[in-house]
C-alpha positions as CSV (number, residue, x, y, z in Angstrom):
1,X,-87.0,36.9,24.6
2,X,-84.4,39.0,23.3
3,X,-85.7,42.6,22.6
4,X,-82.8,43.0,20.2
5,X,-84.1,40.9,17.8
6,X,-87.5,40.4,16.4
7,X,-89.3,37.1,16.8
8,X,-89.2,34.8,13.6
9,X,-92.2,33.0,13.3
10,X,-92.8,28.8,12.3
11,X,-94.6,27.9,9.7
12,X,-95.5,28.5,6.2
13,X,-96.6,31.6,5.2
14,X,-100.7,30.0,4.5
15,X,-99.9,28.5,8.4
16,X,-98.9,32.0,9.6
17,X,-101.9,33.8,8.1
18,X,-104.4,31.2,9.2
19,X,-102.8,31.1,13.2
20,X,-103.0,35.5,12.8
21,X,-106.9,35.1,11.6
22,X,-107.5,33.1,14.7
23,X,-105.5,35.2,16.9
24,X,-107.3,38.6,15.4
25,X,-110.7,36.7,15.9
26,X,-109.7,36.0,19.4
27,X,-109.0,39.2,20.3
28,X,-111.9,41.2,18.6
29,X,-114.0,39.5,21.8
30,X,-112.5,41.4,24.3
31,X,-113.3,45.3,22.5
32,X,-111.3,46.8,25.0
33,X,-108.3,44.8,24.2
34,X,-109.0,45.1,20.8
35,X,-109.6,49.1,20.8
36,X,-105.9,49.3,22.2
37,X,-103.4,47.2,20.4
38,X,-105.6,46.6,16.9
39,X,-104.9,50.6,15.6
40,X,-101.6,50.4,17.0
41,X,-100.7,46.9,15.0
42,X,-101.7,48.8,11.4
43,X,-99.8,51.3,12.2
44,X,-96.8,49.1,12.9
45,X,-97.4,47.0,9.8
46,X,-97.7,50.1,7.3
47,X,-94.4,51.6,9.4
48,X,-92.3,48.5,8.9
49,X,-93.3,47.9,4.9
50,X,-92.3,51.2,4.6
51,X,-88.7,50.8,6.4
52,X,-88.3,47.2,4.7
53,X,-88.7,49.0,1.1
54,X,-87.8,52.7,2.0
55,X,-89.3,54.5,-0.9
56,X,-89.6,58.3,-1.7
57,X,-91.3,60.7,-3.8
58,X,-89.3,62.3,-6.7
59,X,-87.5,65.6,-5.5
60,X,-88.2,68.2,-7.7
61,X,-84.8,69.4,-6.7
62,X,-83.5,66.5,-9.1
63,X,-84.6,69.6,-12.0
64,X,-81.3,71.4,-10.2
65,X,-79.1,68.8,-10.9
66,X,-78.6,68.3,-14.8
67,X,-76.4,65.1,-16.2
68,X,-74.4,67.3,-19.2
69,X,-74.3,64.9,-22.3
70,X,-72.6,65.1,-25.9
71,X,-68.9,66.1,-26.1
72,X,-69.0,67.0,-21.8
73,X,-70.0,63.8,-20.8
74,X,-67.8,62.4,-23.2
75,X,-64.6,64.2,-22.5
76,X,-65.3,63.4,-18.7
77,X,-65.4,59.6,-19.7
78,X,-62.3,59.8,-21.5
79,X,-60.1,61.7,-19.5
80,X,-61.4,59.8,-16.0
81,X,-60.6,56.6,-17.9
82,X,-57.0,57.2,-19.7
83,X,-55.9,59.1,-16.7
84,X,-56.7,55.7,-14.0
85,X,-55.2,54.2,-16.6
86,X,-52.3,56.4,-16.4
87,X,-52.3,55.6,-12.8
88,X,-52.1,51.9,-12.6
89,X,-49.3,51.9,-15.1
90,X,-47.2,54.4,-13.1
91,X,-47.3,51.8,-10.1
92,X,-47.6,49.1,-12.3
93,X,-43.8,49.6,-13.7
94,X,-42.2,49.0,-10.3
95,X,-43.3,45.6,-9.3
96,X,-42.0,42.3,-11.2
97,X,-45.0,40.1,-13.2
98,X,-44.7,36.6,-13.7
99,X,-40.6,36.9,-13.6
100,X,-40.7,39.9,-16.1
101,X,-39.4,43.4,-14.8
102,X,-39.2,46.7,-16.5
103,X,-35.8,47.4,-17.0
104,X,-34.8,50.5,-15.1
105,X,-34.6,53.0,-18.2
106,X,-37.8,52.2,-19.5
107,X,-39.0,52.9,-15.9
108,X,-37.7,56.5,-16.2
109,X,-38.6,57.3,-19.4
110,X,-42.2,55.7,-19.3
111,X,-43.0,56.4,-15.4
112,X,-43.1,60.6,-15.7
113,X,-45.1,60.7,-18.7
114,X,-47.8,58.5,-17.2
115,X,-47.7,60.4,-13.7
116,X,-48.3,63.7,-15.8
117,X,-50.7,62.3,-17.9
118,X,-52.7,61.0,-14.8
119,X,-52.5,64.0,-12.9
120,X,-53.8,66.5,-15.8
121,X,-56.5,63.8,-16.5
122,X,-57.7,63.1,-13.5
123,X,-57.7,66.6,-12.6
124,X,-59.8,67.5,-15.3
125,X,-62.2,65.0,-14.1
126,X,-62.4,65.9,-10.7
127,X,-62.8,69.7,-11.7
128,X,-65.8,68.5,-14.0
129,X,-67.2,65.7,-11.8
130,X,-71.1,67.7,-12.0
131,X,-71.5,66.3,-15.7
132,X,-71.8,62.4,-14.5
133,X,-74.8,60.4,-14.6
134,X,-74.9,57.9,-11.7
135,X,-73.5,55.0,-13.7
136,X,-70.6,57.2,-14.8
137,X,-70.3,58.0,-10.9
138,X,-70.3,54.4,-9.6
139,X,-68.1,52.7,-12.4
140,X,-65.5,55.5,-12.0
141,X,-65.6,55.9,-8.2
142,X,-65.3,51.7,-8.0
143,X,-62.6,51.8,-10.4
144,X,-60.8,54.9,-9.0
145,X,-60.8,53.2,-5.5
146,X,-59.3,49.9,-6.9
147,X,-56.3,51.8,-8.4
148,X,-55.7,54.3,-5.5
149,X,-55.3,50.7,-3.8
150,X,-53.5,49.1,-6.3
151,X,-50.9,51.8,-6.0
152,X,-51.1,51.6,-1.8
153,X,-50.0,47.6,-2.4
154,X,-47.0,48.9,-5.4
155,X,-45.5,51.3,-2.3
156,X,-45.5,48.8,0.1
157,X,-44.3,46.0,-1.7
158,X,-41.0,48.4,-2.5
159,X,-40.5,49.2,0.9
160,X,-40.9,45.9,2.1
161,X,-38.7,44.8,-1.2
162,X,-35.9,47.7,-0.5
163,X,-33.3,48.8,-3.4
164,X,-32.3,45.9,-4.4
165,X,-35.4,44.4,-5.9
166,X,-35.9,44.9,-9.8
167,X,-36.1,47.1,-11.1
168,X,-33.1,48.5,-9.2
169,X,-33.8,52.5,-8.8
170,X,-31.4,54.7,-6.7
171,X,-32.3,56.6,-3.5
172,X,-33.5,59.6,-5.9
173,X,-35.6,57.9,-8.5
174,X,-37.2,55.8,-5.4
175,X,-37.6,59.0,-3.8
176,X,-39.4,60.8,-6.5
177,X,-41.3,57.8,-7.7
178,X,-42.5,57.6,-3.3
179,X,-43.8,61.4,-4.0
180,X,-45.7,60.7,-7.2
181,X,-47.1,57.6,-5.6
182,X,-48.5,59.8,-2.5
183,X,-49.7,62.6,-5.1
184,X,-51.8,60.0,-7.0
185,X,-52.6,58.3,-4.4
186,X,-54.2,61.6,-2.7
187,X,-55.9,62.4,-5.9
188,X,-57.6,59.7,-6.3
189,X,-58.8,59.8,-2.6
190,X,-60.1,63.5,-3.4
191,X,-61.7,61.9,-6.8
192,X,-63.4,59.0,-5.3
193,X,-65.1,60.6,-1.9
194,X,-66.1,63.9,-4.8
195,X,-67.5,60.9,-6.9
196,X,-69.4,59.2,-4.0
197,X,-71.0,62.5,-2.9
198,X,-72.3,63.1,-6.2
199,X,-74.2,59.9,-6.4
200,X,-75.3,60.5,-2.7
201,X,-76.9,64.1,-4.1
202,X,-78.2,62.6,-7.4
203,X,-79.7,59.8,-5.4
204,X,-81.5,62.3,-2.9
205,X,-82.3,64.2,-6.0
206,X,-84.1,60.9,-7.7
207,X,-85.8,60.4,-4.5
208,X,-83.6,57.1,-3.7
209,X,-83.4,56.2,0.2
210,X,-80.6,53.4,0.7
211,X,-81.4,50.6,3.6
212,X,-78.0,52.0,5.4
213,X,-79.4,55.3,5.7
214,X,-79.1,56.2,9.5
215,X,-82.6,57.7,9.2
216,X,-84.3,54.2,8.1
217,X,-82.2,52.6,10.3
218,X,-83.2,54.8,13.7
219,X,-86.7,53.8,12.5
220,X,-86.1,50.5,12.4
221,X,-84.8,50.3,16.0
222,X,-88.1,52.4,16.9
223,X,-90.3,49.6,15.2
224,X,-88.9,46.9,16.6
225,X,-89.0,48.2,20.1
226,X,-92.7,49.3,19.3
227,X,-93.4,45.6,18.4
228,X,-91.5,44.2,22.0
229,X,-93.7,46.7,23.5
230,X,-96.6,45.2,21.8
231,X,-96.3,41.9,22.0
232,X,-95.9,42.0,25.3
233,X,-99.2,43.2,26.2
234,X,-101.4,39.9,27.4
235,X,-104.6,39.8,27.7
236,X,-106.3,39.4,31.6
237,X,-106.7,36.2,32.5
238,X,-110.1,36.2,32.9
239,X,-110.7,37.9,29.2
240,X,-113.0,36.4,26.7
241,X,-110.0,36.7,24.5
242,X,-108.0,34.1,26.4
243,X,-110.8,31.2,26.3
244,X,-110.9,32.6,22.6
245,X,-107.4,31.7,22.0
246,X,-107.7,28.4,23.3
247,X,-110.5,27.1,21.5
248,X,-108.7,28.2,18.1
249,X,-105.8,26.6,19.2
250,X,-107.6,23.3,19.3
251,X,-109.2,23.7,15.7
252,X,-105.8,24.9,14.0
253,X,-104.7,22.4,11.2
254,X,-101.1,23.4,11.4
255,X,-97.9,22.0,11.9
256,X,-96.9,21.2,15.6
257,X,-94.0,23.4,15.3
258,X,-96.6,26.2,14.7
259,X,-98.4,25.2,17.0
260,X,-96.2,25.2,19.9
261,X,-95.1,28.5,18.8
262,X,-98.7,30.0,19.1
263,X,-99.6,28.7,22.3
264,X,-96.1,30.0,23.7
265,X,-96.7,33.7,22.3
266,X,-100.3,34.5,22.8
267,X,-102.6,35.9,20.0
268,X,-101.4,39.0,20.6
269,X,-98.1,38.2,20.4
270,X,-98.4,36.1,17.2
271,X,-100.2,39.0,15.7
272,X,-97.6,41.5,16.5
273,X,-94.8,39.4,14.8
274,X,-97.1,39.4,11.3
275,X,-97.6,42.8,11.7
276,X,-93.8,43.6,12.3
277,X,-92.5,40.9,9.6
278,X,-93.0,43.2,6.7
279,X,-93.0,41.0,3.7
280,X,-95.8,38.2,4.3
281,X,-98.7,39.6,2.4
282,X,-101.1,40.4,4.7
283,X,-103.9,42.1,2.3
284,X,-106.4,39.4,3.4
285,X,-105.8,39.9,7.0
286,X,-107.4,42.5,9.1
287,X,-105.3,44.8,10.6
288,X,-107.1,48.0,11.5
């Protein structure tokens, strides 16, 4: 059995429950057996609900961390929004579209206006990044990434292009329109990780625990080695628990598949792995 993995058990959920009632029945006849892994399977099966939907209480630290409204929030949506516009359009001028190509004097005429515009805009908004709500947070950082990339593929395409590719720029204009690339290009990458650690602190502020979070998933890793560990322990062969087992096993209306399964794993085994799962209901089971 591979301990890195937990065991996924056959059957409908009804067949699962029924083989677990028989399993818990078999093993309430030994007490001693029942004493040792019976407390320790509730608390694995509150423990993994808990890491399968991580859940926390509302921080009151989330009072500390006021979403401005009105003309703020506004001015933060506009100027985030015409200045990655701003962006795209200063890379967007030097590569061709469906045959068409700036010509190279509307490139030099439009391209500085658009980098200024962009870098006074998009300054603004990373200076007044607090007043976001996380919507505003997540569309802008998704959208900020996307033209930080957009501009990455523009660069590369005219190096890989060279000079002579429309529209035809000279060693200086390439030059400086290289440097206002990389300075976009860095401010958005400054914009976009200030953007993500706001939602982070506004989520921990809500009380919101992602699935990725290392914390959840170190206890995950400690849950499933707790049920390996569990599972593992067998009755004695001479235990009431065993003849127990057997006799269920030769009333149980399941499927053979099911079946099979049970009498491989053992009722404490079995139980474990309903315990572990985390998402079969398990209200009309006794565990603890």
């Amino acid at each position: 059995m591979a301990r890195d993995q937990p065991v996924r058990l056959r059957g409908s959920d009804d067949e699962i429950l029924d083989v677990a009632r028989r399993a818990r029945a078999a093993i309430d006849v030994d007490r001693a057996l029942a004493g040792e892994v019976i407390p320790a399977l509730a608390g694995l099966s509150r423990a993994r609900r808990a890491a399968v939907t991580p859940s926390a209480k509302l921080s009151a630290s989330s009072a500390s961390m006021p979403v401005a409204g009105g003309w703020r929030g506004v001015f933060w949506t506009v100027a985030v929004m015409v200045g990655l516009v701003a962006a795209v359009a200063y890379g967007w001028l030097l590569i061709p579209y469906r045959g068409f190509t700036f010509p190279p004097e509307v490139v030099l005429q439009v391209a500085p206006v658009a980098f200024v515009v962009a870098i006074v805009l998009l300054t603004s908004a990373l200076l007044a990044a607090s007043v976001t709500s996380p919507t505003q947070a997540l569309s802008a950082l998704v959208i900020s990434v996307t033209a930080g990339a957009m501009i990455v593929f523009v660069a590369l395409y005219r190096l890989v292009a060279g000079a002579s590719a429309p529209p035809e720029l000279n060693d200086g204009q390439r030059l400086w329109w290289f440097a206002g690339a990389a300075a976009l290009v860095s401010l958005l990458t400054v914009l976009s990780l200030r953007l993500r650690h706001r939602r982070l602190r506004q989520d921990a502020a809500a009380g919101v625990v992602w699935s990725g979070d290392r914390a959840i998933q170190r206890e995950r890793r400690r849950l499933l080695v707790e049920a390996h560990r569990l599972a593992a322990r067998a009755p004695d062969p001479d235990s009431p628990a065993v003849s127990g087992w057997e006799e269920a096993l030769s009333r149980l209306d399941v499927s053979a598949d099911a079946l099979a399964q049970a009498r491989e794993l053992g009722a404490v085994s079995w139980l474990t792995w309903v315990a572990y799962d985390g998402e079969i209901e398990t209200s009309t089971l006794r565990l603890g």
